[in-house]
Backbone as CSV, one residue per row, in Angstrom:
resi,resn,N_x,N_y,N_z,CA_x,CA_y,CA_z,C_x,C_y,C_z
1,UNK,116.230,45.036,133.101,117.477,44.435,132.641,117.356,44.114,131.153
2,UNK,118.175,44.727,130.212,117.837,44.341,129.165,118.403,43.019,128.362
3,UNK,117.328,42.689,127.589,118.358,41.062,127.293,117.553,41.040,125.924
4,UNK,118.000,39.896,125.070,118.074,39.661,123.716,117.964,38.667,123.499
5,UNK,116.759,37.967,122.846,116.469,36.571,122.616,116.522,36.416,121.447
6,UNK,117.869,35.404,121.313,118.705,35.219,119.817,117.505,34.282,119.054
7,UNK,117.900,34.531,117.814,117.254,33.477,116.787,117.176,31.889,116.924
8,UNK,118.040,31.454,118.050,117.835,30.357,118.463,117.209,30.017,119.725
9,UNK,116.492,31.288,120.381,115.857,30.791,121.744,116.825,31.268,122.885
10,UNK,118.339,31.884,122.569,118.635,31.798,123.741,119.048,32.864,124.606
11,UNK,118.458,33.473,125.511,118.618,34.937,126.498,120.294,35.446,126.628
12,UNK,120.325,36.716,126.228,122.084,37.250,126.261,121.697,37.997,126.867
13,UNK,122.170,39.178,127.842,122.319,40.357,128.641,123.332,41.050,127.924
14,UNK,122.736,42.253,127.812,123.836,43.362,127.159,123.297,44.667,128.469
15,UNK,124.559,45.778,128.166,123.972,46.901,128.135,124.347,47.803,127.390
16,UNK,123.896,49.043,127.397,124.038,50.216,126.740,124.902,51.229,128.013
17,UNK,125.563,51.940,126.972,126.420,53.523,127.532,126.748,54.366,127.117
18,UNK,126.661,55.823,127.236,126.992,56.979,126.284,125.979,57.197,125.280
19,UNK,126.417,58.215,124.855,125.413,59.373,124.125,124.740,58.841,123.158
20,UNK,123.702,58.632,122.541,123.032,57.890,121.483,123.915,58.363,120.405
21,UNK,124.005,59.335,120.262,124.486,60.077,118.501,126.309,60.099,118.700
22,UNK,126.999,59.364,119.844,128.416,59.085,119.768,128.636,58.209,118.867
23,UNK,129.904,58.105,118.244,130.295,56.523,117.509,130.548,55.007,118.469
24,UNK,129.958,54.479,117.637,129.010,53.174,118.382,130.139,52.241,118.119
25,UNK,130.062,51.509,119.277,131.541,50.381,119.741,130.465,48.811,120.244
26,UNK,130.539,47.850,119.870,129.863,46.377,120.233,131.446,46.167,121.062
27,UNK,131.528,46.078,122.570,132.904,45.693,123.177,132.425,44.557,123.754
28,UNK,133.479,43.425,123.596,133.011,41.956,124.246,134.318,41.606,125.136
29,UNK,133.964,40.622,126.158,134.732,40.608,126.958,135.461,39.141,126.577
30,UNK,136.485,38.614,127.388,137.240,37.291,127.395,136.159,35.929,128.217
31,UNK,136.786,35.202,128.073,135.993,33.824,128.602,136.437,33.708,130.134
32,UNK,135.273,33.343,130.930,135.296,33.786,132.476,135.036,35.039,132.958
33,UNK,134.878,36.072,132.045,134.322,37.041,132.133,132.846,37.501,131.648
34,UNK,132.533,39.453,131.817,130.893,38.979,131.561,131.530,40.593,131.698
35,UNK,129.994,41.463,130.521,129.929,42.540,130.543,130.811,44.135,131.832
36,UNK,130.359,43.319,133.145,130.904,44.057,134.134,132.120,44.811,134.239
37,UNK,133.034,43.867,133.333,134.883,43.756,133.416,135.446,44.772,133.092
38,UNK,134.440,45.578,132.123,134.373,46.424,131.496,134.456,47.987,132.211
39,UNK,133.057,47.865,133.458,132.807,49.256,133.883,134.386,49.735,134.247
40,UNK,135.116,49.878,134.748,136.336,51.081,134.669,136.459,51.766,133.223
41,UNK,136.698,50.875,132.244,137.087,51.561,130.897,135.946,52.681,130.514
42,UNK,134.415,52.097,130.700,133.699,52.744,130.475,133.429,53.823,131.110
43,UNK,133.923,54.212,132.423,134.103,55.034,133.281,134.486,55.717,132.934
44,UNK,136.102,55.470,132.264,136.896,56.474,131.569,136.609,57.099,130.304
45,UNK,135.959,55.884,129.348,135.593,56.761,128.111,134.619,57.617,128.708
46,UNK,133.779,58.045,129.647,132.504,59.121,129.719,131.619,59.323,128.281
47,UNK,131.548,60.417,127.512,130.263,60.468,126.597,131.092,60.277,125.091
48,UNK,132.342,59.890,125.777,133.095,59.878,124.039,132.789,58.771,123.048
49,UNK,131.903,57.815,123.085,131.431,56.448,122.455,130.291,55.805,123.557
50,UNK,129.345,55.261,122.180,128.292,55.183,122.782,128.403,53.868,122.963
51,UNK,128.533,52.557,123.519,129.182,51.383,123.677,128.113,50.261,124.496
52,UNK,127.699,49.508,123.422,127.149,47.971,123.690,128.020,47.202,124.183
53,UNK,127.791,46.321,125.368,128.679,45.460,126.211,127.841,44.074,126.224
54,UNK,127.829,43.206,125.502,127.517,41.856,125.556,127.821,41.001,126.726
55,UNK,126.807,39.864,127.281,127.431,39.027,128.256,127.395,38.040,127.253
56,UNK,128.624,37.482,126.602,128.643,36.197,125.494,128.171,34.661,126.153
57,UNK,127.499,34.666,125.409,126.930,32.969,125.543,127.205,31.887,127.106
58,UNK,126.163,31.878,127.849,126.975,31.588,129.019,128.031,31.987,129.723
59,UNK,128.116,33.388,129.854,128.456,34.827,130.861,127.379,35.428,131.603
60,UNK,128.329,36.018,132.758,127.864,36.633,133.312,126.043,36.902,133.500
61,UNK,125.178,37.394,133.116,123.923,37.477,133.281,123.164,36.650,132.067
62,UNK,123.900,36.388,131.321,123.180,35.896,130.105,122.854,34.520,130.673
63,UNK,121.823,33.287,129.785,121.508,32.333,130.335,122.753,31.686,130.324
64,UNK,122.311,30.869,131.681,123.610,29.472,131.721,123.279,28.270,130.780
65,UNK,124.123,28.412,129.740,123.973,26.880,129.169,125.491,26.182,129.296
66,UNK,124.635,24.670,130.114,125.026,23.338,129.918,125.530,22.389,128.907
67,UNK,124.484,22.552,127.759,125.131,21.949,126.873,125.932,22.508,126.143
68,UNK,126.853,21.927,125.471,128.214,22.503,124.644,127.710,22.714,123.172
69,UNK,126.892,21.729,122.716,126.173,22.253,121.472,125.475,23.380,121.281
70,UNK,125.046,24.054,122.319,124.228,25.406,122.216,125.283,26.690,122.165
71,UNK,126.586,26.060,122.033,127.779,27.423,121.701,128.026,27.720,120.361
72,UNK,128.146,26.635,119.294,128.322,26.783,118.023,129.716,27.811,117.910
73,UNK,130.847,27.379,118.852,131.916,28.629,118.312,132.529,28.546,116.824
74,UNK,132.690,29.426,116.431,132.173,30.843,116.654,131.379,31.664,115.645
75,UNK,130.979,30.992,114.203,129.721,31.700,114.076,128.577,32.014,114.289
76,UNK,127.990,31.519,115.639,126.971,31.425,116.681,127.008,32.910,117.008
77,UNK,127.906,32.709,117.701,128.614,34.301,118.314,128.942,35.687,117.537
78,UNK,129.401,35.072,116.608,129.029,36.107,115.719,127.759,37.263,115.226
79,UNK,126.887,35.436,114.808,125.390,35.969,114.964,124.880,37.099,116.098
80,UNK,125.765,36.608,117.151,124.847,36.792,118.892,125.084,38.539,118.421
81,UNK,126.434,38.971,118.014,126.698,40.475,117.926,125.741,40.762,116.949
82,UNK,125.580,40.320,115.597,124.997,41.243,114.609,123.474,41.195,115.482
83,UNK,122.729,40.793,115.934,121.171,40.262,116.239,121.350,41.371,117.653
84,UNK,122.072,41.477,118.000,122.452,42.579,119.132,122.042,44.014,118.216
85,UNK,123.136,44.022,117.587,123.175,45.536,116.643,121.905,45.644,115.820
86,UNK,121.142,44.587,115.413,119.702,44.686,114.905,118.850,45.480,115.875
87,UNK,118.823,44.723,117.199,118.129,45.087,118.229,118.344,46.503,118.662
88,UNK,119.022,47.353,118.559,119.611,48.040,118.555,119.429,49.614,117.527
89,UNK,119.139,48.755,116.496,118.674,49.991,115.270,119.886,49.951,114.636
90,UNK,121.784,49.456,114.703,122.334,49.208,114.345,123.094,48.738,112.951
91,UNK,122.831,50.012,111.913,123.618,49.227,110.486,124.866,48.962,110.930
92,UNK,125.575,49.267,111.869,127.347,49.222,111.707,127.889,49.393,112.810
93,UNK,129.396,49.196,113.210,129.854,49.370,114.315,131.332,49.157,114.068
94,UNK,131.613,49.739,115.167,133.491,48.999,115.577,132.936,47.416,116.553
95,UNK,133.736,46.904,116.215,133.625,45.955,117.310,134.955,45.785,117.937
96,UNK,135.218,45.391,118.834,136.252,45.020,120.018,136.122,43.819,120.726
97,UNK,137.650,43.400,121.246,137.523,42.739,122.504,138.429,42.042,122.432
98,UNK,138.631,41.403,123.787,139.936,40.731,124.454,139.997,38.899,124.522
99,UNK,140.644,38.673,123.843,140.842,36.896,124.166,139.875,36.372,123.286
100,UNK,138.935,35.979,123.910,137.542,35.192,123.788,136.583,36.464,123.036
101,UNK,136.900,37.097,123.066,135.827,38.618,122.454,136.749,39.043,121.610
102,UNK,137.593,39.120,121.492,138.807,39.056,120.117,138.459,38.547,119.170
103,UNK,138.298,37.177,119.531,137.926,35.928,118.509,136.732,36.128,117.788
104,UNK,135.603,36.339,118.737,134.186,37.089,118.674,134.004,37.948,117.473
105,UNK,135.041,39.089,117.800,134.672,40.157,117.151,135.404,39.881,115.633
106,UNK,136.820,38.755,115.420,137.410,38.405,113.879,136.308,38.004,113.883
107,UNK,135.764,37.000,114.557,134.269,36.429,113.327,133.262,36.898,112.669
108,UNK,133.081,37.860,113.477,132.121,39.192,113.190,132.638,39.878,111.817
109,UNK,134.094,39.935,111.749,134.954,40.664,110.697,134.646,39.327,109.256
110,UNK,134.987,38.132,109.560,134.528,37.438,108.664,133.246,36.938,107.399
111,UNK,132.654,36.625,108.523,131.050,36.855,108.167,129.933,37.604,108.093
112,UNK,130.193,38.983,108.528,129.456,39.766,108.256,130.168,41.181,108.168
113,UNK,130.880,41.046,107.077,131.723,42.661,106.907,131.157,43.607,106.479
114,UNK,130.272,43.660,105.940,129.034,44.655,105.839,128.553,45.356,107.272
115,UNK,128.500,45.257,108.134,127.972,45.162,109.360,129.603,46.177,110.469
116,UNK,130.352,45.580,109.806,131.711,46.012,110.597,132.517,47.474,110.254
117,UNK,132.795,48.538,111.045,133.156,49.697,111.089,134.718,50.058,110.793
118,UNK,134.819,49.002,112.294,136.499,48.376,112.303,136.481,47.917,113.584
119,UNK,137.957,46.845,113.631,138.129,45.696,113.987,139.391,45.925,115.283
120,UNK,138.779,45.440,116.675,139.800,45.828,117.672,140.258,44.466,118.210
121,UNK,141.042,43.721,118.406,141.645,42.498,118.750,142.371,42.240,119.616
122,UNK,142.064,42.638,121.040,143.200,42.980,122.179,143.475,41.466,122.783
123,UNK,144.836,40.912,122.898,145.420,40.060,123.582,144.359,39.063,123.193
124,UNK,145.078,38.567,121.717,143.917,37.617,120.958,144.681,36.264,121.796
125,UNK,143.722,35.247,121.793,144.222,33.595,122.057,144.293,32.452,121.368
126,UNK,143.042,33.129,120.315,143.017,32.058,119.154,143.560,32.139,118.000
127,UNK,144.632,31.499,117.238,144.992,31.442,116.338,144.131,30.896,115.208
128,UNK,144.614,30.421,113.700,144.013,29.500,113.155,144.182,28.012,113.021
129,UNK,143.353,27.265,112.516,143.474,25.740,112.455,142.560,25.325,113.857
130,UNK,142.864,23.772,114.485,142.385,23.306,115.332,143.403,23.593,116.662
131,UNK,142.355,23.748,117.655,143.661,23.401,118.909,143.583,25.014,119.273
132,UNK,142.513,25.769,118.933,142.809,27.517,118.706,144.088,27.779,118.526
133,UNK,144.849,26.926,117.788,146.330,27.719,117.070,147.032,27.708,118.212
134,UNK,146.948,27.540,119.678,147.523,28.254,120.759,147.423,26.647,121.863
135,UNK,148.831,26.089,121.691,148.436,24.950,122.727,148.222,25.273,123.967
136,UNK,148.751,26.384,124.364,148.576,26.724,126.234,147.247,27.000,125.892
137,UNK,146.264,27.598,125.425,144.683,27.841,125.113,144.176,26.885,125.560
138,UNK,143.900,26.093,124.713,143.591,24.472,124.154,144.181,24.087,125.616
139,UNK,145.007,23.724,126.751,145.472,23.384,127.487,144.563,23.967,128.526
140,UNK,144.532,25.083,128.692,143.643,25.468,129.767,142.282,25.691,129.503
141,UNK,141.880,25.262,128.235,139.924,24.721,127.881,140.080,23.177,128.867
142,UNK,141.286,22.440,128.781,141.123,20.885,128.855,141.025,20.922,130.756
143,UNK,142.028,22.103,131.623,141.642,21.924,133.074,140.389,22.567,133.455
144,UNK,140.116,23.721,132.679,138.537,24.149,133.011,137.645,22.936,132.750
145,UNK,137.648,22.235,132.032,136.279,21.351,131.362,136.629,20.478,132.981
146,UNK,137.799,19.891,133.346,137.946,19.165,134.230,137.521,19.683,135.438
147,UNK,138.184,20.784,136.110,137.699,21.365,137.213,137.981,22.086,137.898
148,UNK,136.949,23.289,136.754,135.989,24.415,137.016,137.173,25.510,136.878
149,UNK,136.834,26.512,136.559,137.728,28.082,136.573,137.999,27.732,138.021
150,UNK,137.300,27.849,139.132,137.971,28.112,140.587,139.078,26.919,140.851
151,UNK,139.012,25.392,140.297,139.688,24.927,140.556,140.605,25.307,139.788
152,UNK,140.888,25.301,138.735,141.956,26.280,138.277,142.840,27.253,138.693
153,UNK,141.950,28.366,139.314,142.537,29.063,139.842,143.211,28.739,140.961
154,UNK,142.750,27.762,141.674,143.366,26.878,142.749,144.641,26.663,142.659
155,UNK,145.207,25.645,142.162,146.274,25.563,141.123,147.255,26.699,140.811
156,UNK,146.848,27.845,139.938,147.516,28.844,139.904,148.086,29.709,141.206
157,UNK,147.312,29.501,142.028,147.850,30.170,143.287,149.029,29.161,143.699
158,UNK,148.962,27.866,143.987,149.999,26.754,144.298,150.979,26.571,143.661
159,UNK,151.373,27.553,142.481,152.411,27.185,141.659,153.415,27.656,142.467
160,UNK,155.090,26.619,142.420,155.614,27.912,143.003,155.845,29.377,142.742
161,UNK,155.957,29.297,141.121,155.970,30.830,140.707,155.053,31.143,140.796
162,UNK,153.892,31.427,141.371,152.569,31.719,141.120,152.310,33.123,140.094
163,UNK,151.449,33.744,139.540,151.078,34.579,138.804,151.118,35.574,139.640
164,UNK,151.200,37.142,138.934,151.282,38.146,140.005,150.083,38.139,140.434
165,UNK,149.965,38.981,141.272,149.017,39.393,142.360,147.733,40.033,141.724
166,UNK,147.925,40.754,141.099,146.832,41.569,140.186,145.940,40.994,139.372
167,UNK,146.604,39.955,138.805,146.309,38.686,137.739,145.439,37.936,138.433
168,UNK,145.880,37.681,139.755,144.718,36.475,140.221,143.773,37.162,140.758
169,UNK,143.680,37.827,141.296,142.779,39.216,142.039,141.598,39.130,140.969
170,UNK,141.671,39.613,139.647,141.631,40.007,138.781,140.218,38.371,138.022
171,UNK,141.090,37.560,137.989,140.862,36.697,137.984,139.851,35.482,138.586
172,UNK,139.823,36.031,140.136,138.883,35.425,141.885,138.079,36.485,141.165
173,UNK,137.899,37.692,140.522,136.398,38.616,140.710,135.751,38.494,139.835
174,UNK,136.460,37.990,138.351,135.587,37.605,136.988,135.097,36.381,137.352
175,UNK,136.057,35.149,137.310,135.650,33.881,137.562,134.408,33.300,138.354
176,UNK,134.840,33.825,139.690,133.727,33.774,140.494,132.139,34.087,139.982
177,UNK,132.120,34.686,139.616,130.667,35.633,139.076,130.199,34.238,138.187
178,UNK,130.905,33.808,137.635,130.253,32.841,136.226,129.607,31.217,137.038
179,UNK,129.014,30.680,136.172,128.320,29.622,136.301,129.060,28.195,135.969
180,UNK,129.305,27.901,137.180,130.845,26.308,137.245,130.358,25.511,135.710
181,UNK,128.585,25.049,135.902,128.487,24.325,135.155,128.447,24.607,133.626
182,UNK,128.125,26.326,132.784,127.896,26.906,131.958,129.343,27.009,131.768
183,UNK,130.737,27.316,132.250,131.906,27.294,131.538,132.658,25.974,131.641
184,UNK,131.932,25.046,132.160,132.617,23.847,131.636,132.115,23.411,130.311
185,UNK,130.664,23.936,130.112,129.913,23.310,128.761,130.196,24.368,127.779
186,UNK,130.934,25.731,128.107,132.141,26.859,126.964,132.874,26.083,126.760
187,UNK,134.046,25.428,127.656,135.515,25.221,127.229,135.201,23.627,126.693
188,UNK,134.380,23.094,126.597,134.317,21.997,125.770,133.887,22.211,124.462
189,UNK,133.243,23.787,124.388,132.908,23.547,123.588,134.095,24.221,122.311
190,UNK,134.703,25.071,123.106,135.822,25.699,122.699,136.619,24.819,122.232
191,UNK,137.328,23.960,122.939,138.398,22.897,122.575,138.480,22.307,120.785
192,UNK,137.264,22.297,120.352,137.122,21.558,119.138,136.524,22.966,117.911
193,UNK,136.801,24.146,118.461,136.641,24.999,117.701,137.192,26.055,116.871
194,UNK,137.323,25.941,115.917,137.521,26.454,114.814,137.699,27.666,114.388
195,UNK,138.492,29.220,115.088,137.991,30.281,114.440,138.375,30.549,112.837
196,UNK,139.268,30.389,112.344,139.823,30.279,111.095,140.614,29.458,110.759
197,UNK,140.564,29.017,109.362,141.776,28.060,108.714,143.096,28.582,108.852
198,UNK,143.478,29.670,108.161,144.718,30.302,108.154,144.455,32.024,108.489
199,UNK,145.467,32.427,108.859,145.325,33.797,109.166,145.503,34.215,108.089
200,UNK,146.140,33.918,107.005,146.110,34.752,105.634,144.379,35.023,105.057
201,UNK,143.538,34.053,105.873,142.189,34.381,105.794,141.562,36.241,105.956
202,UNK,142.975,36.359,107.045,142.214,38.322,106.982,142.835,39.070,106.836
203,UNK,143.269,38.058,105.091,143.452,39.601,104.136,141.989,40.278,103.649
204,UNK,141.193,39.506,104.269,139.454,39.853,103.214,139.143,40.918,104.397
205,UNK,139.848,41.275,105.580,139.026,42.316,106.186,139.786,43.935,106.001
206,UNK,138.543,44.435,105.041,138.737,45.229,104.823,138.781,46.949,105.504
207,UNK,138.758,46.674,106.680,138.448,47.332,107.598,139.772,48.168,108.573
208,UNK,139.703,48.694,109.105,140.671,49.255,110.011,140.939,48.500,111.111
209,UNK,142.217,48.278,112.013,142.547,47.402,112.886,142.746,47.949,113.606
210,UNK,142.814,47.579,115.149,143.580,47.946,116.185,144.613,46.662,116.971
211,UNK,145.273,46.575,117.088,145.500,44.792,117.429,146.460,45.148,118.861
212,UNK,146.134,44.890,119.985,146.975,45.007,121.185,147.508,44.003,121.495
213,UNK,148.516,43.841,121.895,149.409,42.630,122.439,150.031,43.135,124.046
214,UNK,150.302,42.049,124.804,150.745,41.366,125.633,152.366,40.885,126.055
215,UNK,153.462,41.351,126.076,154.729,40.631,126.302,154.586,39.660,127.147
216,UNK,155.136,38.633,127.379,155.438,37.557,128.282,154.055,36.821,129.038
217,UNK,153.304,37.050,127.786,151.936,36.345,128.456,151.421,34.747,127.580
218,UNK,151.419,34.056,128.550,151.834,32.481,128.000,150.433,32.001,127.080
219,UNK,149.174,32.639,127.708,147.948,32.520,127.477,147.940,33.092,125.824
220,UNK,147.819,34.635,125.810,147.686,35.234,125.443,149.347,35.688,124.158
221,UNK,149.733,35.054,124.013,151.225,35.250,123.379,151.470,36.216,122.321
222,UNK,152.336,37.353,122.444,153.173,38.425,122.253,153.149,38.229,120.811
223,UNK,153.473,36.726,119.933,153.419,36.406,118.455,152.041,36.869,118.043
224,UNK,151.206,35.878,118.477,149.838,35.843,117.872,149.312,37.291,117.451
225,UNK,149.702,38.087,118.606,149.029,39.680,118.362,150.275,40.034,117.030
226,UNK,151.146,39.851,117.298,152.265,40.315,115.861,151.306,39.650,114.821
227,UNK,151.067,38.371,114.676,150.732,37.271,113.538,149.083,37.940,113.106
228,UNK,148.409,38.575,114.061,147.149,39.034,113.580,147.566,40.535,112.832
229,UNK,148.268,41.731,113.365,148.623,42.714,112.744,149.560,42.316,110.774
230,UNK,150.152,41.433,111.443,150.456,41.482,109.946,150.248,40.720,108.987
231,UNK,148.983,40.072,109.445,147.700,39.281,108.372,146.728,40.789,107.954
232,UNK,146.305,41.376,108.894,145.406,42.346,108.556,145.634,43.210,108.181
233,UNK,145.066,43.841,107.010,145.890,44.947,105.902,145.813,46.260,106.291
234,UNK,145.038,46.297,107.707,145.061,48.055,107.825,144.686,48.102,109.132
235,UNK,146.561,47.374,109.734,146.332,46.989,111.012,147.137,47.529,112.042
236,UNK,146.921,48.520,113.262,147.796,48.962,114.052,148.574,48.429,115.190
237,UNK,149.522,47.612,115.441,149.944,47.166,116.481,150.213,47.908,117.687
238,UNK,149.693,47.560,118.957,150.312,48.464,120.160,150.875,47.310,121.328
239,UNK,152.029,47.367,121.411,152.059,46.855,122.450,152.679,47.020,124.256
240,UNK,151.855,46.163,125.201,152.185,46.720,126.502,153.714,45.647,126.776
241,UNK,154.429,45.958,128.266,155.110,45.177,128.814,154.138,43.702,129.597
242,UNK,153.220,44.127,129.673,152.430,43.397,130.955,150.834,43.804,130.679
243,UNK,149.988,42.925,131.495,148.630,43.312,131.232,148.593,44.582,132.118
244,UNK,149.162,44.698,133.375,149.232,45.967,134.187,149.176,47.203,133.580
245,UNK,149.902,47.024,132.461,150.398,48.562,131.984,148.902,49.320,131.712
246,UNK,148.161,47.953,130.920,146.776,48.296,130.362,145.667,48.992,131.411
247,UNK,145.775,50.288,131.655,144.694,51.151,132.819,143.396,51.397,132.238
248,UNK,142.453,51.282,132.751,141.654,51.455,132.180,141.594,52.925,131.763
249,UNK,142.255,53.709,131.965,142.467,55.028,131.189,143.266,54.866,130.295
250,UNK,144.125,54.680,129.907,144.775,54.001,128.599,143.720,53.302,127.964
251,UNK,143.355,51.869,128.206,142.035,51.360,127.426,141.395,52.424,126.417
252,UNK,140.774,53.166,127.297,139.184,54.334,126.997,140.148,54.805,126.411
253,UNK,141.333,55.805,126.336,141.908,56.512,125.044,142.203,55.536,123.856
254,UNK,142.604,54.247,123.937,142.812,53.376,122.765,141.431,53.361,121.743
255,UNK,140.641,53.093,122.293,139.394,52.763,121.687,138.680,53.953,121.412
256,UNK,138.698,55.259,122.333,137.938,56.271,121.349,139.184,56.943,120.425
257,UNK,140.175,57.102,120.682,140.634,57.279,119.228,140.787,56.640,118.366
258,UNK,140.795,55.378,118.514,140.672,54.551,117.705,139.407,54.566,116.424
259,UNK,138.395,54.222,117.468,137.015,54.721,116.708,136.328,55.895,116.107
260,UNK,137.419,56.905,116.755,136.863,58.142,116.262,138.008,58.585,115.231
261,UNK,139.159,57.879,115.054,139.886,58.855,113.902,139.303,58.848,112.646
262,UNK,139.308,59.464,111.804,138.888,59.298,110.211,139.952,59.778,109.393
């Protein structure tokens, strides 16, 4: 099992996929999730990108940490990718990812743009300022810290509108997998974290964009993905009706053409 013992002591799980000499993708997943979430897309890309899958900081296989100070969001995480791509043999990459790996991968775009290929931002959550820019965010860090993703999800099933079907499905198979006590000591630590001051901050990424959005998703909001495309100067907007639309065959074509156009 391969894993990566960061500069601070602490065990991440990644893996590797595809052809060594393909163009190289660092893809990170959302919060409550963990490398796994992934295998369909990767299914679909086959040998077209050679693709590192991180379990971020208290995910999925990586160690469970408790305390909230051992998250440092999010130039911690940042670090966690470049020290990955070291390990790796790695001068450069695309990076990607959804929500919580969105965020991941702007920070990555921030602080270490040397390092960055280009920049994929699917169904971002965090805005800038405090509060991740996004009060429903910030709102659902405050019932996770209370109790637990499953109780959460609890809840979501009891609404009367409840969420579609796919969503919670979706949701019972990531969640579950993670560690009750390791994402209560994430979303606390999340709550008080910081990814950027202002989004006019990425006019400095100089890089190529991909930015996917979301319609009618309360979490994840339809603006924010607009508000990141037209902060970023060389930025492509795509957007779905629904997370449904997003197949993991769609995915795998977004991202290797993405990564592979020149």
């Amino acid at each position: 099992m391969p894993e990566l013992l960061t500069s601070d002591g602490v065990r991440l799980h990644y893996t590797c996929s595809g052809p060594d000499d393909a163009p190289r993708l660092v893809l990170l997943h959302g919060l409550g999730s963990d490398g796994t979430a992934g295998d369909e897309v990767i299914d679909a890309l086959g040998e077209r990108l050679h693709v590192a899958r991180l379990d971020l900081r208290g995910h999925g296989l990586s160690e469970a940490l408790v305390d909230p100070a051992k998250y440092e969001w999010f130039g911690r995480a940042a670090a966690d990718v470049v020290e990955l791509m070291d390990r790796l043999g790695w001068d450069d990459a695309a990076v990607a990812g959804g929500s919580l790996g969105a965020a991941t991968a702007v920070a990555v775009a921030l602080a270490y743009p040397d390092r960055l290929r280009r920049l994929g931002v699917f169904a971002p959550a965090f805005g800038a300022g405090p509060d991740a820019g996004n009060p429903m965010a910030h709102t659902f860090f405050t019932n996770v810290a209370s109790m637990g993703l499953m109780g959460v999800l609890d809840v979501l099933e009891s609404l009367p509108e409840p969420l579609p079907r796919h969503v919670i499905e979706d949701a019972r198979r990531n969640w579950s997998r993670q560690d009750d006590a390791a994402m209560r000591a994430c979303v606390t630590a999340l709550a008080d974290a910081v990814l950027l001051d202002d989004l006019a901050d990425l006019d400095h990424v100089d890089v190529p964009a991909l930015v996917v959005g979301h319609h009618g998703d309360l979490l994840h909001p339809w603006e924010l993905a607009e508000s990141f495309a037209a902060n970023l100067p060389h930025a492509r907007l795509v957007g779905f009706d629904s997370s449904a639309d997003v197949t993991p065959e769609a995915m795998a074509d977004l991202l290797a053409n993405f990564v592979t156009d020149l």
